[in-house]
C-alpha positions, -999 to +999 in steps of 0.1 A: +232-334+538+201-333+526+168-303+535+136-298+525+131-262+532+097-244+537+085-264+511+046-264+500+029-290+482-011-295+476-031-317+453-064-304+439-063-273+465-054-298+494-027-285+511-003-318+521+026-291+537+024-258+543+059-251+550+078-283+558+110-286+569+134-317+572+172-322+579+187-353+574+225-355+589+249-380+571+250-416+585+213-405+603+185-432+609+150-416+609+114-433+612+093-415+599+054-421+611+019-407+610-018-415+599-027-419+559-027-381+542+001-365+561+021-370+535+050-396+547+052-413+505+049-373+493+080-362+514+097-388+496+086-382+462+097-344+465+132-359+476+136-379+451+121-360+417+092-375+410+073-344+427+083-305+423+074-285+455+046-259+447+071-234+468+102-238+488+135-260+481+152-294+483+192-296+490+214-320+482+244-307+501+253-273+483+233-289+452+195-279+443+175-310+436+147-288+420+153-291+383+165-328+385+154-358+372+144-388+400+174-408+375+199-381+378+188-379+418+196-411+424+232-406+403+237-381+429+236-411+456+200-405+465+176-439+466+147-451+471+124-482+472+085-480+462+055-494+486+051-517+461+078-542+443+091-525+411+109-557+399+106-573+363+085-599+363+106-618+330+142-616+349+156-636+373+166-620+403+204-619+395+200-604+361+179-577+379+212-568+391+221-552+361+195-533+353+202-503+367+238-499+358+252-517+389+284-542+388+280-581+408+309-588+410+323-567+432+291-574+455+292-611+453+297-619+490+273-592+502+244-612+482+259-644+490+254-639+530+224-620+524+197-645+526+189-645+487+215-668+474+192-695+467+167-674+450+188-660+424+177-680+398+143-676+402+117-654+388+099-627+412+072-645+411+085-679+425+100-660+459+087-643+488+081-609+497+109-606+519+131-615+495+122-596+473+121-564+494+160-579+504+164-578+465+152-542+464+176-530+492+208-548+482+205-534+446+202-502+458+230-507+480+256-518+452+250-478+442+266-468+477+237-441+482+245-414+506+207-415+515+180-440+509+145-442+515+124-468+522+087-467+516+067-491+538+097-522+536+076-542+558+043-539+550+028-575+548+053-589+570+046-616+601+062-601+631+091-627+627+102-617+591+097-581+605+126-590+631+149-612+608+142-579+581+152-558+607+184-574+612+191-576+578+188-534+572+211-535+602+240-552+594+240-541+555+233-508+553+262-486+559+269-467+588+276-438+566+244-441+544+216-416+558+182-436+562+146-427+560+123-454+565+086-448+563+064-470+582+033-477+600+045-503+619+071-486+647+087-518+658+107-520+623+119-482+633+122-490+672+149-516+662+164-499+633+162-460+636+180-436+661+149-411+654+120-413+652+094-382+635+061-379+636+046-363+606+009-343+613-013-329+580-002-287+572+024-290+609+062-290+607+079-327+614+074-331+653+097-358+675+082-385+694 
């Protein structure tokens, strides 16, 4: 579904890859680790537009990614959250709903039973982060993405909003939606991944 093929990338005469490759199979669930400078938020960034490979190429089914925009990307049903929340700060959550040509109302009972029902009416700034990272994933969700990436969901998490968060990318996320989710902390991708990669500085993705 979607490849990055021999791809190369450096910054400032850094290389970050040398010749990556990934596959990501429909309805797939990859975790993707490794220590800071391998590149985990960069693999993303070159998935998703908002890097161009210094050589190689990025696949979108029989499509070339390489001379798209990150917004027509994620037309194409490829998504993506940010390590930090990219919400406005003068919306209430439910109004942030519509910001990025999605429809409610067809959604309604999916945010209902989500957790966030009670926050809707609040400003980002009156709710907690994992609501907000909820509020990230369920808008992106109302797209029906074939893929979606998520950079770092949990970081600032305790370890029991880790587990209810968990749950939560469990039993919303479509079997059929491929996921990448990018983390330092393996327990998130122990309970929600069915692969696990570990990503090493100028070496091909390895399994662990």
């Amino acid at each position: 579904m979607l490849e990055l093929k021999s791809v190369k990338k450096s910054f400032g005469g850094i290389n970050v890859f040398e010749k990556l490759t990934f596959q990501l199979e429909k309805g797939e669930r990859v975790g993707l680790t490794g220590g800071n400078g391998t590149g985990k938020s960069t693999l993303i960034n070159l998935a998703t537009g908002f890097l161009l490979p210094d050589e190689g190429e990025i696949n979108f089914g029989n499509l070339s990614l390489l001379n798209l925009k990150p917004w027509q990307i994620a037309k194409l049903g490829v998504r993506r959250n940010f390590q930090s929340v990219r919400l406005s700060d003068s919306l209430v959550l439910k109004d942030q709903f519509f910001v990025s040509e999605q429809k409610i109302l067809d959604n309604l009972e999916m945010i209902e039973v989500s957790g966030i029902k009670e926050f809707l009416d609040r400003f980002p700034s009156e709710c907690p982060l994992p609501i907000l990272r909820k509020m990230e994933v369920l808008r992106a969700l109302l797209s029906c993405p074939s893929v979606l990436f998520l950079d770092e969901p949990s970081a600032g998490f305790s370890r029991t909003e880790l587990n209810e968060f968990s749950q939560f990318l469990l039993q919303y996320i479509p079997t059929s939606t491929s996921l990448v989710i990018v983390e330092h902390r393996t327990e998130l991708m122990e309970l929600v991944c069915t692969k696990n990669w570990g990503l090493f500085l100028n070496e091909p993705l390895r399994i662990i």
